[in-house]
C-alpha positions in Angstrom: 24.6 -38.3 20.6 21.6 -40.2 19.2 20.1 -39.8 16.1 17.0 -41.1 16.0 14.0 -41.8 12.7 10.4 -41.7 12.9 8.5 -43.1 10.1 5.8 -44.7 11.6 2.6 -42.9 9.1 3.0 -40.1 7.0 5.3 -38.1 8.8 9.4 -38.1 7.7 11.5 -36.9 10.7 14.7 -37.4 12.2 16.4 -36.0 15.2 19.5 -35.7 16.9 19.9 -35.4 21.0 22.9 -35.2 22.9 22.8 -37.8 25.5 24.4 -35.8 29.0 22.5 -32.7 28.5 19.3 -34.5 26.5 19.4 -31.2 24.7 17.4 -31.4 21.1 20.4 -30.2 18.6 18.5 -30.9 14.9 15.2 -31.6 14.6 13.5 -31.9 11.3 10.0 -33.4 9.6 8.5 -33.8 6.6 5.1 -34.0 6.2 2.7 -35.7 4.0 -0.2 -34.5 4.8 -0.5 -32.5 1.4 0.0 -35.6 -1.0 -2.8 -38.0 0.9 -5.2 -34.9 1.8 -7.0 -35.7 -1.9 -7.2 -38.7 -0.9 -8.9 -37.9 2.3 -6.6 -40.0 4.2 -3.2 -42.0 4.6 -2.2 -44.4 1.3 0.0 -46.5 2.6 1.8 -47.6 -0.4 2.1 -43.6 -1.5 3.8 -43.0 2.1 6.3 -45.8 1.6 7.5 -43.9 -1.6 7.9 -40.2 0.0 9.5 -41.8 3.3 11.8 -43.0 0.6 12.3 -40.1 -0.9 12.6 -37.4 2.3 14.4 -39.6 5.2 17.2 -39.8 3.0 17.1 -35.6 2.5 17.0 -35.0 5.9 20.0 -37.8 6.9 22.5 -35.5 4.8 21.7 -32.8 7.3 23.2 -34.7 9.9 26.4 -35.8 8.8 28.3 -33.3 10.5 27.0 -35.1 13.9 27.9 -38.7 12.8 31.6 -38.9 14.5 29.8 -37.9 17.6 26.8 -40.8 17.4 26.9 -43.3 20.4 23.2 -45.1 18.8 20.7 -44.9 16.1 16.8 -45.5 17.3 13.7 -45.5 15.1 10.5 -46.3 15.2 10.1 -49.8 15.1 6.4 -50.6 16.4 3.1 -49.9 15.7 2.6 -48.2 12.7 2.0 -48.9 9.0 3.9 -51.9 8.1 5.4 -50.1 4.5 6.4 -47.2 5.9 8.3 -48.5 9.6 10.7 -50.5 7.1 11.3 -47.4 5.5 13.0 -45.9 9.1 14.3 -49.0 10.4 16.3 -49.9 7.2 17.9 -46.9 7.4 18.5 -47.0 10.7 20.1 -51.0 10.3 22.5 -49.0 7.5 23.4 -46.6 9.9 24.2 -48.9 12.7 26.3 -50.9 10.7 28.0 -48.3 8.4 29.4 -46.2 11.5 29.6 -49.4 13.8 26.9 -47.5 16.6 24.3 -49.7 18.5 20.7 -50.0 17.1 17.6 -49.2 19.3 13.7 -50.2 18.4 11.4 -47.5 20.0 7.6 -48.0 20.7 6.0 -45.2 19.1 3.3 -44.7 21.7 6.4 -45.0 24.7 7.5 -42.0 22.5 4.2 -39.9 22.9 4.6 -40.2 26.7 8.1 -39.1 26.4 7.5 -35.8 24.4 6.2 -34.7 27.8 10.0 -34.3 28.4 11.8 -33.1 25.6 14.9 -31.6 27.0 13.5 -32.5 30.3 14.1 -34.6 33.1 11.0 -37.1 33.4 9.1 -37.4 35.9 7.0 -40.4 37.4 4.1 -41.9 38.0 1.6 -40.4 35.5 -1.5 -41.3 34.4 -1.9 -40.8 30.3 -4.4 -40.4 28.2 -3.0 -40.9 24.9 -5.0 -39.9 21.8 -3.8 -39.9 18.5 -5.1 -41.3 15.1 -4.6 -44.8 15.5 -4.8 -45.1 19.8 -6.7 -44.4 22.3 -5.6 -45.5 25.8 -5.4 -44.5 29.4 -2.0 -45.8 30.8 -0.6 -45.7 34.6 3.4 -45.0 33.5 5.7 -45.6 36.6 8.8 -45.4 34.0 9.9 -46.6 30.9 9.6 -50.3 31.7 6.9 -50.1 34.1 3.6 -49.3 31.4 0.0 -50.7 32.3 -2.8 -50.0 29.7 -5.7 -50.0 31.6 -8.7 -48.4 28.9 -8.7 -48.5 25.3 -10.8 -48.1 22.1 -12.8 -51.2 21.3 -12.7 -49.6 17.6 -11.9 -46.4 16.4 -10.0 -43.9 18.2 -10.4 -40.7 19.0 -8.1 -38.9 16.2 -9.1 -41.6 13.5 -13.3 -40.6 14.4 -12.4 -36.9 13.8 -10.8 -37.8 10.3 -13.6 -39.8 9.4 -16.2 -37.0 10.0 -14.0 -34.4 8.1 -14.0 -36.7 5.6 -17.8 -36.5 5.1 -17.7 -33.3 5.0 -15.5 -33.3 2.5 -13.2 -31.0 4.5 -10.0 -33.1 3.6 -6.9 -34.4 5.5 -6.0 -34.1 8.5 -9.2 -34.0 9.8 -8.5 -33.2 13.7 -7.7 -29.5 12.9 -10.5 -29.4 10.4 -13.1 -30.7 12.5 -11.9 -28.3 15.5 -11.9 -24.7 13.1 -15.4 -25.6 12.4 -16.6 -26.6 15.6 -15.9 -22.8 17.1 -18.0 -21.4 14.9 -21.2 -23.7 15.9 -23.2 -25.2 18.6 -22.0 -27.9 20.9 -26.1 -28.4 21.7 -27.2 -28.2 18.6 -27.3 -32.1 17.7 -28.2 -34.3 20.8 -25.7 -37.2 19.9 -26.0 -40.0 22.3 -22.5 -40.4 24.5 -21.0 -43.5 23.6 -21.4 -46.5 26.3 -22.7 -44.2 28.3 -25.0 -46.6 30.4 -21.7 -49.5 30.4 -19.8 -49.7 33.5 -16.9 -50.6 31.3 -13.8 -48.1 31.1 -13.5 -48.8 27.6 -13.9 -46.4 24.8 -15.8 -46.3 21.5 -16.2 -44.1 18.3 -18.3 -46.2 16.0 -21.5 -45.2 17.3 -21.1 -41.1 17.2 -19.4 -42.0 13.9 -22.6 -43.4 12.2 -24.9 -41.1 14.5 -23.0 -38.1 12.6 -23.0 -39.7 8.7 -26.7 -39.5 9.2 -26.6 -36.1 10.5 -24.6 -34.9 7.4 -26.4 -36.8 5.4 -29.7 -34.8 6.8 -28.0 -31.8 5.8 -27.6 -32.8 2.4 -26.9 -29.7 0.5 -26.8 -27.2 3.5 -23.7 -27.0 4.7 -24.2 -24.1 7.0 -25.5 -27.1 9.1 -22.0 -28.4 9.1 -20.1 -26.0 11.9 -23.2 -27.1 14.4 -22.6 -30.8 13.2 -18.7 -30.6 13.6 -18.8 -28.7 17.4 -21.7 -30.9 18.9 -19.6 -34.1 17.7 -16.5 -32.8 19.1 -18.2 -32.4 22.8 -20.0 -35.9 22.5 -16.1 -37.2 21.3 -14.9 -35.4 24.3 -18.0 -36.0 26.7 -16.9 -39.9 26.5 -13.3 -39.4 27.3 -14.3 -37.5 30.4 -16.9 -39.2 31.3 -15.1 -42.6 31.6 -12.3 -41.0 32.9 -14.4 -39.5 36.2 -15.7 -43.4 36.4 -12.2 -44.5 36.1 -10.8 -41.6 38.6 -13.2 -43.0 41.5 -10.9 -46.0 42.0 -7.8 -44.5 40.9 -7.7 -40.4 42.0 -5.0 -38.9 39.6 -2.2 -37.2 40.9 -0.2 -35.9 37.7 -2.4 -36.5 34.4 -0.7 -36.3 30.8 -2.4 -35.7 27.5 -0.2 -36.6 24.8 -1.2 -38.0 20.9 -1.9 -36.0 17.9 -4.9 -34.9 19.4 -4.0 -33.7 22.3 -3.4 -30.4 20.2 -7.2 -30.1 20.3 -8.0 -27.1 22.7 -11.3 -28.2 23.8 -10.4 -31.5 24.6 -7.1 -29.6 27.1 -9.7 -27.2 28.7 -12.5 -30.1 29.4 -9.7 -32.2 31.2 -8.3 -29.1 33.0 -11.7 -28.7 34.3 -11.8 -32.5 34.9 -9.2 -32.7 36.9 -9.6 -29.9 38.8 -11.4 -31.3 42.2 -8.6 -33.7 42.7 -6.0 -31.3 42.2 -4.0 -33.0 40.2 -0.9 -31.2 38.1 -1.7 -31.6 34.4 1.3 -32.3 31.5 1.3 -31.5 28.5 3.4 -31.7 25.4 4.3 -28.7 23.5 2.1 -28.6 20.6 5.4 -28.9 17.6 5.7 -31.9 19.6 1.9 -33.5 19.7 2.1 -35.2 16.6 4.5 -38.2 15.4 7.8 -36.9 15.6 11.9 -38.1 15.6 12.5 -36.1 19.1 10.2 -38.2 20.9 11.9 -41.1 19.9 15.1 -39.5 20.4 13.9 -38.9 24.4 12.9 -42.6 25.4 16.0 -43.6 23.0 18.3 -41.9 26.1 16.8 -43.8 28.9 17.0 -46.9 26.6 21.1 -46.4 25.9 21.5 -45.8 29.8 19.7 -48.8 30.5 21.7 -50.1 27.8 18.6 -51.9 25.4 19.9 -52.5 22.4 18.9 -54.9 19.7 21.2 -56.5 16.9 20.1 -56.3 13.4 18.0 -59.6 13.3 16.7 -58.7 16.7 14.9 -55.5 15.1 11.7 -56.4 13.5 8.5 -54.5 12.4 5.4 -55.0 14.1 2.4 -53.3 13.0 0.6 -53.5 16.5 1.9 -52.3 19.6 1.6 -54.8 22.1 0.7 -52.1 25.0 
């Protein structure tokens, strides 16, 4: 078995998958979200401490699996720097305490994998991962085989729905916020420009709509029955860009199998725009279960089996933090 440790934000999780059968046996998470929501966003410092405080709650869970552990992976990379040395000391104890190898997982190699949780994977695939902190489109062969071919040239998708919740004052996490509000209002009812919409680059951009929706709320000043018509015509321009770079993008490159996977691939509208997408090129569309959408330990547990069959293990000094992921 592998036990694996994600700690990359302000989620605490930890896993354990049998290798053979890849079959999830414990799963379980923590979350944060409660602590930073007065905040109206993730305190890094504040995480560091409850990571602290929960990953070791949750490891007691799983002692009864440790004479059965072949490896220990965790998050390693990107993520905040405070709270990835949270995991990966723990999982540097672990490897040493019950003499098991130690493997560093890429967080977003994880999102692709929660496609297959207790599945076999299957290759190639186009992704569109969206999340807080990423937005990318990737062409995934396999686990060594990952080309980033679009990203955000500043904030991404999750991190722009956030930051309009959080001028609402709706609170934290703003995706789910953002997307409650948005059914009761009208995707036409604010004209908001699509972002590079006239650029033949396949590159994508929130900083624009961002501002373009501050001054809408700020319009509104006190009348916040303004705000559902605000929150559900700034989450079709949000989704308006995606699809429209992907179609530029799909001209060149027809998709056979597309994936969605990120945080906010939970969002509904954003699943039913691409289904509609995707539909003239008849290409079979994967998505993650939505427990498993956001950052959690069986994820990292999935890649961490292809990565102990292809036997990519790291010593202790080997195993650093890095804050940005170099895909």
């Amino acid at each position: 078995m592998i036990l694996s440790i994600e700690s990359s934000c302000d989620d605490s999780a930890i896993a354990i998958t049998e290798i053979a059968t890849k079959k999830l046996l414990f799963h379980k998470k923590i979350s944060q979200e409660l602590e930073h929501s007065v905040y109206g966003g993730v305190v890094p410092e504040l995480a560091a401490r409850l990571h602290a405080e929960a990953l070791p709650r949750i490891l007691q869970e799983c002692e009864p699996y440790f004479e059965k552990l072949k490896a220990v992976a965790v998050t390693s990379t990107p993520g905040l720097a405070v709270t990835l040395v949270e995991g990966v000391s723990m999982a540097k104890a672990i490897a040493v305490s019950l003499g098991i190898e130690l493997i560093g997982v890429n967080h977003l190699v994880g999102h692709i994998y929660s496609l297959f949780i207790e599945k076999e994977s299957t290759f190639p695939l186009t992704v569109l991962l969206v999340s807080g902190g990423h937005t990318q489109v990737m062409e995934v062969k396999g686990l060594c085989e990952i080309t980033t071919v679009a990203k955000s040239m500043d904030d991404s998708f999750g991190e722009s729905f956030d930051k309009v919740a959080k001028m609402m004052g709706l609170g934290y996490p703003g995706g789910p916020l953002i997307e409650k509000l948005a059914k009761e209002g009208n995707r036409k009812a604010y004209n908001f420009t699509v972002p590079l919409h006239q650029s033949p680059l396949i590159a994508f951009s929130y900083s624009g709509l961002k501002n373009a929706v501050r001054l809408a709320v700020e319009a509104a000043g006190e009348d916040k029955t303004k705000y559902s018509d605000i929150a559900a015509s700034f989450e079709h321009i949000a989704t308006k860009h995606l699809t429209m770079k992907l179609k530029k993008y799909f001209k060149t490159h027809p998709p056979r199998s597309f994936a969605i996977v990120g945080g906010a691939s939970a969002n509904l509208y954003l699943r039913s725009q691409i289904e509609e997408l995707l539909q003239p090129y008849g290409a079979k569309l994967l998505l993650s279960e939505l427990k498993y959408c956001s950052d959690n330990a069986a994820m990292i547990g999935r890649v961490a089996i292809e990565m102990y069959e292809k036997k990519q293990f790291c010593s202790l000094d080997e195993l650093e933090i890095v804050p940005k992921s170099k895909l």
